[in-house]
VMD Tcl script that draws the C-alpha trace (Angstrom):
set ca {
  {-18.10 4.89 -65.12}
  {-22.32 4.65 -65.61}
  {-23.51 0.84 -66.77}
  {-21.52 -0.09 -69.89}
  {-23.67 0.75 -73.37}
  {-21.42 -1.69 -75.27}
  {-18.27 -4.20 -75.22}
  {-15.78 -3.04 -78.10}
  {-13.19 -5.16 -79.62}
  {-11.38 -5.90 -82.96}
  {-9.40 -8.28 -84.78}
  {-10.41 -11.41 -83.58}
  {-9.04 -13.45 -86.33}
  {-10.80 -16.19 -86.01}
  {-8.90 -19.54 -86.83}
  {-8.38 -22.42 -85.78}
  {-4.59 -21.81 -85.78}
  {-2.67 -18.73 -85.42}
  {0.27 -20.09 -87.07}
  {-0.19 -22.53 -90.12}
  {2.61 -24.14 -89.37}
  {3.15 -24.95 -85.61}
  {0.67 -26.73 -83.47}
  {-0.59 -23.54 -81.48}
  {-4.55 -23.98 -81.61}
  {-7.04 -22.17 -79.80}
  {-5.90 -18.78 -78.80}
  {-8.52 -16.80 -81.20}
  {-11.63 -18.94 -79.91}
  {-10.78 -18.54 -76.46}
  {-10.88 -14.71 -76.75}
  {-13.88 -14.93 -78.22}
  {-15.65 -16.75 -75.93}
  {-14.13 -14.01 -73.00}
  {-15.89 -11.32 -74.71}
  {-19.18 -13.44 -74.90}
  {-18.99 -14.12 -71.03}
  {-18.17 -10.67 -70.62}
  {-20.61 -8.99 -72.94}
  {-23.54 -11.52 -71.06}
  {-21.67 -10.56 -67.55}
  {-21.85 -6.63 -68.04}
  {-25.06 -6.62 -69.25}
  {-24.46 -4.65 -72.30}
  {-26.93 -4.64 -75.30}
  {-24.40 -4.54 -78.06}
  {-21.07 -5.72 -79.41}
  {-19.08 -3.63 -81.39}
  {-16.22 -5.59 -83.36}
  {-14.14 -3.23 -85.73}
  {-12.97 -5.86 -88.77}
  {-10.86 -8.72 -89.16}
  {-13.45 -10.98 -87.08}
  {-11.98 -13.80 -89.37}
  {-8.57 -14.37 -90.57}
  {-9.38 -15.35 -94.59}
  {-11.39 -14.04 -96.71}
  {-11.98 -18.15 -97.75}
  {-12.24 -20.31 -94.50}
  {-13.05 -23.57 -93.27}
  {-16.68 -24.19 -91.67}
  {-14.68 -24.05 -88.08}
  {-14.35 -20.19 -87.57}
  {-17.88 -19.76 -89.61}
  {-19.21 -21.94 -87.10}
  {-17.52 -20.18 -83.95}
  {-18.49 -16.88 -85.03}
  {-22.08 -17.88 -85.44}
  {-21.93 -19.42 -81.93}
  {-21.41 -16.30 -80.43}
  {-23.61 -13.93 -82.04}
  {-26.35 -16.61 -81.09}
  {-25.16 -16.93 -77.71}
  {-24.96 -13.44 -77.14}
  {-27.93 -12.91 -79.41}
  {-29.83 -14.89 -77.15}
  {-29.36 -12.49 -74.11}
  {-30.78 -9.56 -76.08}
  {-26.96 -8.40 -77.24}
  {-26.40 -7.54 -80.86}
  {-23.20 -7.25 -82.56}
  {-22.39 -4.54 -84.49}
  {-19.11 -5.17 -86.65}
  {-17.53 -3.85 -89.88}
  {-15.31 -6.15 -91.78}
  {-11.76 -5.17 -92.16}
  {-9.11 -6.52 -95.46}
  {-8.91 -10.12 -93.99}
  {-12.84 -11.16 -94.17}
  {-13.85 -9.20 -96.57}
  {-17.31 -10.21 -98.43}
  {-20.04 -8.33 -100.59}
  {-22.04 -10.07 -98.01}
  {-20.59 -10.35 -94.65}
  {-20.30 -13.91 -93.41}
  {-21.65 -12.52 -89.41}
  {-24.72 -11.47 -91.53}
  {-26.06 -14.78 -91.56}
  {-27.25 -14.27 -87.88}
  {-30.29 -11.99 -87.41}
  {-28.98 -10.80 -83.88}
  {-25.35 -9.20 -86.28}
  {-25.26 -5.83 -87.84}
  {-23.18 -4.49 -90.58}
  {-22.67 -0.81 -89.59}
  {-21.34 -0.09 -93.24}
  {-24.65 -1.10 -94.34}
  {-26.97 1.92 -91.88}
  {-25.82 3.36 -88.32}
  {-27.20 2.29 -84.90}
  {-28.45 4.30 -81.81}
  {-26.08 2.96 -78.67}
  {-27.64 4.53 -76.11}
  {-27.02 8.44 -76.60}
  {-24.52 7.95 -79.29}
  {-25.42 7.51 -82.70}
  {-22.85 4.63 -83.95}
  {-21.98 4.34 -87.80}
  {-19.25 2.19 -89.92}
  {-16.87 1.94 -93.24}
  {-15.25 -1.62 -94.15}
  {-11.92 -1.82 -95.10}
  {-11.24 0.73 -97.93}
  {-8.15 0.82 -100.52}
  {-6.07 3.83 -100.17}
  {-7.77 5.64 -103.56}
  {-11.38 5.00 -101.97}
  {-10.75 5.88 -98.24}
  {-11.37 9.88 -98.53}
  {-14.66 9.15 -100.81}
  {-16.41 6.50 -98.66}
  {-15.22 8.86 -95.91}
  {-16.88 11.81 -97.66}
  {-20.05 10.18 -98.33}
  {-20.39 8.14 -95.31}
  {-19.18 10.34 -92.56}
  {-21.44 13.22 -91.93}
  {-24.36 14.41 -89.51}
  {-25.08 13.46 -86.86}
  {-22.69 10.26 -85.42}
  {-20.64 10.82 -82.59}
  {-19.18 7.34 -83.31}
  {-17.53 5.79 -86.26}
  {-15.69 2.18 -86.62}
  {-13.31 1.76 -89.30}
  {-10.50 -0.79 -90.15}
  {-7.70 0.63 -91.18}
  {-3.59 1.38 -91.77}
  {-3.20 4.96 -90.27}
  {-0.64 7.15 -91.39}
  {-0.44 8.90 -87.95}
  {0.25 5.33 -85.97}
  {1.85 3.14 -88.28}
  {3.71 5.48 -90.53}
  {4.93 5.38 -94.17}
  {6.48 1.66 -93.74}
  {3.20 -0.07 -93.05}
  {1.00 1.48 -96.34}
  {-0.81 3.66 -94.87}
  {-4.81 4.09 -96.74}
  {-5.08 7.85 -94.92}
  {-4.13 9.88 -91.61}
  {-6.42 11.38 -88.82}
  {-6.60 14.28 -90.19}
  {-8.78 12.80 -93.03}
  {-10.81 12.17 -90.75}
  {-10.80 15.52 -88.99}
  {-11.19 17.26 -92.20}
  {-14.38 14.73 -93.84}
  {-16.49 14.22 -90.36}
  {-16.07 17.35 -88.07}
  {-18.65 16.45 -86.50}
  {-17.33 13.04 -85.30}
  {-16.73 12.89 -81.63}
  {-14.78 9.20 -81.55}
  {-13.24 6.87 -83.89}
  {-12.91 3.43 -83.12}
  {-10.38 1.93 -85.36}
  {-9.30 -1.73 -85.99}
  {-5.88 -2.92 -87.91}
  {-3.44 -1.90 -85.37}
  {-2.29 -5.32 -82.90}
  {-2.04 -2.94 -80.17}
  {-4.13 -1.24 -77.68}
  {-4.49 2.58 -77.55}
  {-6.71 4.65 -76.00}
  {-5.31 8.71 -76.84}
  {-7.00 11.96 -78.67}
  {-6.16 14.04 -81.60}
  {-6.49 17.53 -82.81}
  {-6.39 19.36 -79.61}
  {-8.71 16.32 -78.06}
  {-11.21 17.21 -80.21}
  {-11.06 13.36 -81.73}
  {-11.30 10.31 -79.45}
  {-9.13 7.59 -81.08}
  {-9.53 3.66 -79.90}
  {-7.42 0.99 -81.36}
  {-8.76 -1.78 -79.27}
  {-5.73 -3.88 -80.48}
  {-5.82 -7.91 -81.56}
  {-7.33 -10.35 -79.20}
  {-4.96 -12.78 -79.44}
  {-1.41 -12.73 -80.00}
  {-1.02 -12.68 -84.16}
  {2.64 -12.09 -83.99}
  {5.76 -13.13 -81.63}
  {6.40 -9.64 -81.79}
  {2.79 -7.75 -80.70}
  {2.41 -6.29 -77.44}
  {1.65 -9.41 -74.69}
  {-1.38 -8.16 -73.18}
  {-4.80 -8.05 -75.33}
  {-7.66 -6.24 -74.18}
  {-11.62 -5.59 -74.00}
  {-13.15 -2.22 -73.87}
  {-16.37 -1.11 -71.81}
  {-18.07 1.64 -73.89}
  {-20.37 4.17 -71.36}
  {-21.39 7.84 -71.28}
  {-18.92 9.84 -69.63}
  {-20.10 12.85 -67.08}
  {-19.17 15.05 -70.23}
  {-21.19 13.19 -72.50}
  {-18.86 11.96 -74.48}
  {-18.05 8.09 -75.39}
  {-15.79 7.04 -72.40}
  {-14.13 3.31 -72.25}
  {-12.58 0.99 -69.76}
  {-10.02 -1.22 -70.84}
  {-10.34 -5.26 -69.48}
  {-7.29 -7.51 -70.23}
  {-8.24 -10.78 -71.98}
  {-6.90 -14.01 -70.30}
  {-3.74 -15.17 -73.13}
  {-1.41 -17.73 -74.05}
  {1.62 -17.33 -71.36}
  {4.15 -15.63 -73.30}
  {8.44 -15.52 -72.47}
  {10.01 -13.16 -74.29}
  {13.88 -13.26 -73.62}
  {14.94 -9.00 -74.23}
  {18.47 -9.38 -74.56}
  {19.51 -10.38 -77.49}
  {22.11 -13.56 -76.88}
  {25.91 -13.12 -78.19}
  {27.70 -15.28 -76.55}
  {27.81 -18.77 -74.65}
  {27.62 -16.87 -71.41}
  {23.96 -15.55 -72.77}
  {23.10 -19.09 -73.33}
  {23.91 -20.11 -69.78}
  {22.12 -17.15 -68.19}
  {19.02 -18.20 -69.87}
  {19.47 -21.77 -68.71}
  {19.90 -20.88 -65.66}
  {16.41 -18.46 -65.14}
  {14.26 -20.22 -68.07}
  {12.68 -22.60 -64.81}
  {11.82 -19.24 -62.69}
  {9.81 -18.08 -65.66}
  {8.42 -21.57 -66.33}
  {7.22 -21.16 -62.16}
  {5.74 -17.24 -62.91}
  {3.87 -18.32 -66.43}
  {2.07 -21.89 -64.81}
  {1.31 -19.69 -61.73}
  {-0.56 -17.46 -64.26}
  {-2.33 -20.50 -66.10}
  {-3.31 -21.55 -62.83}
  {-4.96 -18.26 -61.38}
  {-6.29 -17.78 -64.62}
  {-7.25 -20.93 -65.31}
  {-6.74 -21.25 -68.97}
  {-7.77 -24.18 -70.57}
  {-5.55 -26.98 -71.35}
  {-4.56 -26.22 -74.95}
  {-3.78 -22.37 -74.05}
  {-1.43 -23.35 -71.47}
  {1.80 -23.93 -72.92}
  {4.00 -21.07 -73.02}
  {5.60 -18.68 -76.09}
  {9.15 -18.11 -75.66}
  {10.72 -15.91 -78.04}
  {14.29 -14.86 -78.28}
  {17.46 -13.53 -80.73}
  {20.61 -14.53 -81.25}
  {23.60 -13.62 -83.40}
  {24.99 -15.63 -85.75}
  {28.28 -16.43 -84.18}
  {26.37 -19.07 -81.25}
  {23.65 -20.67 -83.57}
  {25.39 -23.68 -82.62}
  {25.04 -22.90 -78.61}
  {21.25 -21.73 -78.80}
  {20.73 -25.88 -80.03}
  {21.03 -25.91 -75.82}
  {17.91 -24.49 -75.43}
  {16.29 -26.11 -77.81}
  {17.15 -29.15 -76.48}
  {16.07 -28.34 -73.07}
  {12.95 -26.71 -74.03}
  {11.87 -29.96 -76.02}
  {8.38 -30.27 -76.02}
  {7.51 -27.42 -73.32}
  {7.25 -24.15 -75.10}
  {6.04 -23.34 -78.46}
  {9.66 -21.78 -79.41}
  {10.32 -18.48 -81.73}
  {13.95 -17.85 -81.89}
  {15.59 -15.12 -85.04}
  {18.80 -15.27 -85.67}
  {20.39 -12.32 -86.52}
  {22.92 -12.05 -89.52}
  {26.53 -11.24 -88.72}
  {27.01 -9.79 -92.26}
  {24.94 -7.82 -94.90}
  {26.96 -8.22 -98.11}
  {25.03 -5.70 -100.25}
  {26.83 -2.18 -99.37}
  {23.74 -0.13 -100.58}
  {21.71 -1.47 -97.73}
  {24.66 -1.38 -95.08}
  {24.04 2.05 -93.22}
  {19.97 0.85 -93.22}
  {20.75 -1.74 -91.53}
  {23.24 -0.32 -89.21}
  {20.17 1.81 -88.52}
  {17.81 -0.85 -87.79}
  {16.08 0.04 -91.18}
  {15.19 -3.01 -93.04}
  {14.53 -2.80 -97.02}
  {11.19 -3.86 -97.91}
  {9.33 -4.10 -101.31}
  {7.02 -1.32 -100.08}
  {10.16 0.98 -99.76}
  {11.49 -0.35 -103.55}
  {8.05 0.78 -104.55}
  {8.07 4.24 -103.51}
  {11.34 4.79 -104.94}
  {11.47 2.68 -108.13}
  {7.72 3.12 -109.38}
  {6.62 6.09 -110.78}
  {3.17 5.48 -112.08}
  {0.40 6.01 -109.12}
  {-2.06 3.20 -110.13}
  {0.78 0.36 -110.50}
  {1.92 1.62 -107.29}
  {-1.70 1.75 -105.57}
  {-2.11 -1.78 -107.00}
  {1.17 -3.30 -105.29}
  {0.53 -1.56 -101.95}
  {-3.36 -3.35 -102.41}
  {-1.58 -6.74 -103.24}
  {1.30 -6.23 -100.64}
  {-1.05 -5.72 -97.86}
  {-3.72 -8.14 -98.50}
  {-4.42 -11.20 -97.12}
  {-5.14 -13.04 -100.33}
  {-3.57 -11.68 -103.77}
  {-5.60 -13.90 -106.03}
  {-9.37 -12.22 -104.76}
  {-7.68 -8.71 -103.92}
  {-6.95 -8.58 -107.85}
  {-10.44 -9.64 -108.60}
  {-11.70 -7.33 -106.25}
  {-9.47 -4.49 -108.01}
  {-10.53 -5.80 -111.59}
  {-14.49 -5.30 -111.00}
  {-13.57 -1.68 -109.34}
  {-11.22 -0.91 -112.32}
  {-14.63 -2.48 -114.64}
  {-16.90 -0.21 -112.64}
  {-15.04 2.79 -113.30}
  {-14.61 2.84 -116.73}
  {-18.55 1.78 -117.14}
  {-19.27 5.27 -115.19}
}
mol new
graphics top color blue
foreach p $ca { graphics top sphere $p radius 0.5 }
foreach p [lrange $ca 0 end-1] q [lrange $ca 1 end] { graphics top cylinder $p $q radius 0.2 }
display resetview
């Protein structure tokens, strides 16, 4: 690859903790200060950072305050940031906007080198093909967006619109770099006529997201197309015990191997050098129903040395409608009752909208003045 143009990333969720209620802290702001060191390492002369930089739309001065930081920081080296806000932060004014080196690409597009760069916030499913419509045209070859895409999460996850929106509104759009999805892809659509980028979360957000998180190096491929190199971000060691335990035989086997995976996670912390408070591990396992009262083993043994996720998995569903789902590994969810029980589009628009936001209370204000606005025009 040529010099790097730009360090890409999303969902950085910035918060003090991950999980309100367990004592992991630190995880999003040491990401965040990776992608400073690396932005300042590499040289670049922007950060781009599609959405979800914070994780509420109302937040303590804390992640204000660490965002800030690192604009300045990076700011400081002659790197701007270039971000669009995704459902989680979302402002009429954009709380990175208070830094003069930050700029909101929904606002006006950027030249990156040879690439003209342009954005769209986080849009509700019934405004996604408009904004696209007006915003995506001439001449970008780049465009970062913060979506739910039909095409990678499917029909479960509410889905706002599908690649080939995007195909169909910019055809003249060479690469879309997309935020929302906790995992990292790098693939291309439509006969590789559409570069797709999920650069994935930062930090782990869920027990069940992929384990590694990643940084991208945006350059100018020999084609002249946007090209990208992927960097793994230093994490949290993680266990995560695959088979699901069933009987007291399971529990043994893990007792007996839980210390070699201690020895290969501290070996990592200590190459890696993570800092204290990242060092203590994940471990995350299932277990049927029948041992819940064996898995207390681990528990006990694990006291105090791993931040523990454990599901226990149900030996019975009593409701017969939902038997053969489950059988399937299908779970019923409200989104699911929706589609089947509710017939009229805008109450269903407005309970995918309140389903999938972060905070109900301002996504229904935020609906109200757009419901307001529409009837004025």
């Amino acid at each position: 690859m040529s010099k790097p143009l730009a360090l890409v990333a999303s969902d950085l969720h910035l918060s003090p903790k991950t999980w309100r209620h367990r004592p992991i802290v630190g995880d999003s702001y040491y990401a965040w200060e990776q992608i400073q060191e690396e932005a300042i390492r590499s040289e670049v002369g922007f950060v781009i950072l599609a959405g979800d930089l914070l994780e509420r739309q109302t937040n303590g001065s804390e992640p204000i305050i660490k965002l800030q930081q690192g604009i300045e920081k990076m700011g400081e080296q002659g790197i701007r940031t270039l971000f669009i806000q995704g459902q989680h932060e979302y402002q009429e004014v954009p709380w990175a906007s208070l830094s003069k080196h930050a700029h909101h690409l929904a606002t006006e597009g950027v030249e990156v080198g040879p690439f003209w760069v342009e954005g769209i916030d986080y849009q509700s499913k019934e405004m996604l093909r408009e904004e696209l419509a007006t915003t995506a045209y001439g001449r970008q070859d780049i465009l970062v967006m913060h979506q739910v895409w039909l095409d990678w999460m499917g029909e479960r996850a509410l889905p706002q619109g599908s690649f080939s929106d995007v195909r169909e509104l910019a055809p003249e759009l060479t690469t879309l770099i997309t935020g929302d999805l906790h995992e990292s892809r790098l693939e291309w659509f439509d006969n590789k006529s559409l570069q797709l980028l999920s650069p994935g979360s930062t930090c782990m957000q869920s027990a069940a997201e992929p384990l590694q998180k990643y940084m991208y190096h945006l350059s100018e491929g020999e084609d002249g197309l946007p090209e990208f190199e992927r960097i793994e971000l230093k994490s949290r060691p993680f266990i995560r015990w695959e088979k699901r335990l069933e009987t007291s035989e399971d529990v043994d086997d893990v007792m007996g191997k839980i210390e070699d995976e201690f020895a290969r996670v501290f070996d990592y912390a200590d190459a890696n050098e993570l800092p204290e408070e990242i060092c203590t591990p994940i471990f995350r396992f299932t277990y049927s129903h029948e041992i819940a009262d064996e898995v207390r083993r681990i528990e006990k043994h694990l006291d105090g040395r791993v931040h523990l996720f454990w599901k226990e998995i149900p030996a019975v569903v009593e409701d017969d409608v939902y038997m053969e789902a489950f059988k399937a590994g299908v779970s019923a969810t409200m989104a699911d009752m929706l589609r089947e029980e509710v017939d009229d589009e805008k109450v269903r628009n407005l309970s995918e909208r309140l389903l999938a936001a972060p905070d109900i209370s301002e996504e229904l204000v935020r609906w109200q003045k757009e419901r307001l606005t529409n009837e004025g025009s």
